[in-house]
Each structure stands twice: as structure tokens, then as C-alpha cells.
Steps between C-alpha positions, in 0.01 A plus 500: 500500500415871412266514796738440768769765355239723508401448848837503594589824348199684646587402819872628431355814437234543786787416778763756301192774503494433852854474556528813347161654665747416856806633392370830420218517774526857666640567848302723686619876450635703731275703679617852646420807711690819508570685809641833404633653838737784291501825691388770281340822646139608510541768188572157322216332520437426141851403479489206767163367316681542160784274644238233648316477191859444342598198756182371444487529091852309496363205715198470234749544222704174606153307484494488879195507695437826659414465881305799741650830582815362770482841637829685621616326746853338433531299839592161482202433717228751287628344178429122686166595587394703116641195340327230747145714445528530107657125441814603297794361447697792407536842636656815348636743770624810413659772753680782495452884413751802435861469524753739550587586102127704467424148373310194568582143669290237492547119622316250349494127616282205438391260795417139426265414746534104457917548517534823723724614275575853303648589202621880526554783256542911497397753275655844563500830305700800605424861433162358345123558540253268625352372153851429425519265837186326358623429183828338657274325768331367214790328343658382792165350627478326164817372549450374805187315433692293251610299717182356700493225296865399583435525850159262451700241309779478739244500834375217284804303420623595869221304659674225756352113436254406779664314791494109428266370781638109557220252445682189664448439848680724747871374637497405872906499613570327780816636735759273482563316928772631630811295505520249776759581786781286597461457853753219545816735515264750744445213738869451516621788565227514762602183703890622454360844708386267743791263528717831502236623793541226758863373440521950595263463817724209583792748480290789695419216779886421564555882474237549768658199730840637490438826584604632826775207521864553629767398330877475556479375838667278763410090443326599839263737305646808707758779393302542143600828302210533265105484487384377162202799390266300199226682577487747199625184233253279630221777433590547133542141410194425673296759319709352178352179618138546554505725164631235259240234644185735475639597130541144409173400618339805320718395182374144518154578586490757193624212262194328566243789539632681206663801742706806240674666799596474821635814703709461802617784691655583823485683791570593815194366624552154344399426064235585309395273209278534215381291200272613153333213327 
């Protein structure tokens, strides 16, 4: 019975070593370059490597790993390329020069290269000299630096999920067939057009037989007063005729061919008819 607690309890302890061995394994550090791109004149030579040694000595001071000389170029694109070359993660910029109080003004930023982001920050002295701009570089640089490791976890806990890639078989839609038409009421109206177009032509004929007949005259057929004119009537409701028959034969014919329009127009020169299937 002893053995097995023992077992038992060693394993406990090997998994919590390891559980513990996890929960405190190190991220990878930070890993910076410094590209100093203040303006400071030539007389101050020992001044601008004083403050690059500074910038540097407060990345090593936060336990960061210090990267190659980024050089002084503060473009978006330089500082892409240093930082692509040397394989950091981080970049400290810092710009600026004299200001207008016989003073200094420098801008200092940090670029996350995985985020593209920048944290910003100023230190400014007025009516100072330049070891006095160092120091205050130096704090605000240290300052600023704090907060890399923020900006890590967050770019961590910011990560989106992969996209879920669908392991079922794809979905095939079919369009739905289009609703059938009712042709029965088409194909009415159609054959009334037709009806409408003869019993009209049978007008138009009579029209056409009575025209140029007297009337009011003698039972002799002399002495009439007028001349019946049916010329221009007969026209129009023969045109009315022999369009309401060719409609209703295009209506019918479209009920059974499926037709969507029919265009009828007229002219002088007689009708001009259309269909779209």
C-alpha cells in the first residue's frame, strides 16, 4: 500500500515541476537597435556619441538585446530596412535638435516591427546645455522602453484565430426553375384580338362597299343629294382590323412558345411588330 502512494506522489511532483517549468518558461526578449538621427552640429561630436552610447546603455539596462548600429536615418523606409537586416523587433528612433529657447528638443518613439506601431515621447530642456539634453534623453528613453513589453503582450493577445477551413464536403445549390407561366388567360386574350380583328375587317369591308353610294334619292335612283365618302373610316378600321388579328396570333403563338413581349406599332407605311422571348 505504501508503494503505490509513493509512486503516486512522485509523479504529482514531476508533472507540477513541469507545470511549473511551463508556466515560467521565458519569452524571447526584445531585441533592439537605436537609430539616433538628432541634429547636433559638427563642434559636437562627442556630444552626439555621448547621447548614442546613452540610447544604447538604457536598452541594455531593461535586459533587452542590443541590435547593430541602426544608423541615422529616421525614414519609415531606412528604419524597415536596419530593422529587416539586424532581425529586431524593436526600434528606438530619436529626432530632433535645437529649439528656439537656446535649448534642446528631442522626439523619441519606438517602432514595433511585428505591429507597425509607435509609442511616442519628448524630452525638452530650455536655456540648457547639451549634457543636460542627454541626461533628460536618458530618462525619457528609459521611460519609454518600459513599455515594450506591453506592446509584446498585447501583439500577442491581439493575434486573430486562424480561419476555420470546412472539412465536410463542399455545398452545391441548385437555382430554384422559374415559376411556370399561365398561358391559358394569354391564349384568350389572343383569340378575343382575333375575334375583335375579323368581326372589324367585316366592318372595314361594308365600309369599303358603301363608299361612293348616293343617298337620298328618287325611288328611280335619280335626284340624290348626297355621296356617301367611307374611304378614310374604312382605312382606320381596317388597319384596326388586320392589327388585332396579327396581335392575337402573336399573343397565342407566345403562350405556347414562351414569348415575354410583343411590340406593335404603327405607321404611315403600315405596322411594325416585334416579340423578345
Amino acid at each position: 500500500m505504501i508503494r503505490p502512494l509513493a509512486l503516486a506522489a512522485g509523479l504529482a511532483a514531476v508533472l507540477g515541476a513541469a507545470g511549473a517549468r511551463a508556466e515560467t518558461a521565458p519569452t524571447a526578449r526584445p531585441k533592439v537597435i537605436v537609430v539616433d538621427a538628432v541634429d547636433l552640429p559638427d563642434s559636437l561630436a562627442d556630444i552626439r556619441a555621448n547621447l548614442r552610447g546613452t540610447l544604447e546603455n538604457a536598452v541594455t539596462v531593461h535586459n533587452y538585446d542590443l541590435g547593430p548600429d541602426g544608423g541615422a536615418c529616421a525614414d519609415r523606409e531606412c528604419v524597415k530596412v536596419a530593422a529587416a537586416q539586424s532581425g529586431a523587433t524593436d526600434v528606438l528612433i530619436a529626432t530632433g535638435g535645437r529649439n528656439e529657447m537656446r535649448g534642446y528638443h528631442v522626439e523619441l518613439r519606438v517602432w514595433n516591427v511585428a505591429s507597425d506601431r509607435e509609442d511616442h515621447a519628448v524630452a525638452e530642456c530650455n536655456v540648457c546645455a547639451a549634457l543636460q539634453m542627454v541626461e533628460t534623453v536618458k530618462g525619457v528613453a528609459s521611460a519609454l522602453l518600459d513599455r515594450v513589453p506591453t506592446l509584446h503582450a498585447n501583439l500577442a493577445t491581439a493575434a486573430p484565430p486562424p480561419p476555420a477551413v470546412p472539412t465536410g464536403p463542399p455545398l452545391i445549390t441548385k437555382a430554384a426553375p422559374p415559376a411556370p407561366r399561365d398561358t391559358r388567360a394569354r391564349r384568350l386574350v389572343g383569340w378575343s384580338l382575333i375575334g375583335a380583328g375579323v368581326a372589324s375587317g367585316a366592318a372595314s369591308a361594308v365600309l369599303f362597299a358603301l363608299h361612293g353610294h348616293q343617298k337620298d334619292c328618287l325611288p328611280d335612283g335619280s335626284n340624290c343629294v348626297q355621296e356617301q365618302h367611307n374611304l378614310l373610316p374604312a382605312s382606320i378600321t381596317a388597319g384596326a382590323a388586320v392589327a388585332a388579328i396579327v396581335a392575337g396570333i402573336i399573343v397565342v403563338h407566345g403562350a405556347n412558345q414562351d414569348l415575354q413581349a410583343v411590340t406593335i406599332a404603327a405607321s404611315p407605311f403600315g405596322l411594325t411588330l416585334g416579340g423578345r422571348l
